[in-house]
C-alpha positions, 0 to 999 in steps of 0.5 A: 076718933081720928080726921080721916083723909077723904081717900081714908074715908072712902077706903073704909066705906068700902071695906065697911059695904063689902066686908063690914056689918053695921049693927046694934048690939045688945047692952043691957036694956038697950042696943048700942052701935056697932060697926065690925069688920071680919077678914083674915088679912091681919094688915087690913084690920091693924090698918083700920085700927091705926088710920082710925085711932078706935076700936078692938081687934078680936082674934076668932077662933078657927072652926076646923082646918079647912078655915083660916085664921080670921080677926074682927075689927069692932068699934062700939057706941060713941065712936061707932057713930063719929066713924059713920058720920065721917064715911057714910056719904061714900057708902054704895050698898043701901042697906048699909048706907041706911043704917049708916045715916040712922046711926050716925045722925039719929042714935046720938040724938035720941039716947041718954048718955044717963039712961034714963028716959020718959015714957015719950022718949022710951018709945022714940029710942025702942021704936029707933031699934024696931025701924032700924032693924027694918032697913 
């Protein structure tokens, strides 16, 4: 994950609040981070890609002649949660912003890097996923 600029990083939070969905992700038993942005403007998700040094860019498949061709910018997991860290005081939209701070202040708190969990800790990351799904 790349230092960002604070003009980079307020950039991206907007981009993130209007075209960007901040999510968990199915993985397995558990949810991971994921912060996504669909667009049809190729520059747009290229630049996201390099200013930010993370991610993968997926080419959409085109639903019939009347759509354009579309890209999707995803970052997952641990570098999800550094990029949220580094724009989520510059989000606006609520909802989002939220899910930003839960994310990128909480998540990394709560999860296991090996997976494996006590009954207390079970319940604290399973509750985080209902409460997150609740914002």
């Amino acid at each position: 994950m790349n230092n960002l600029s604070e003009i980079q990083k307020a950039y991206i939070a907007g981009i993130i609040d209007g075209e960007g969905s901040i999510t968990l992700d199915p993985n397995g038993k558990f949810r991971r981070p994921s912060v996504q942005v669909t667009s049809t403007d190729l520059e747009l998700i290229f630049y996201l890609n390099q200013i930010c040094g993370v991610g993968i860019i997926h080419k959409n498949k085109v639903k019939s002649d009347k759509h354009n061709q579309s890209w999707t910018w995803f970052v997952r997991s641990k570098a999800a949660c550094q990029l949220l860290q580094q724009i989520e005081k510059y989000m606006v939209i609520k909802k989002k912003h939220e899910r930003a701070k839960m994310l990128a202040y909480v998540y990394p708190v709560i999860v296991k890097p090996n997976g494996y969990y006590n009954d207390q800790e079970l319940l604290t990351r399973l509750k985080f996923q209902e409460d997150f799904y609740k914002v």
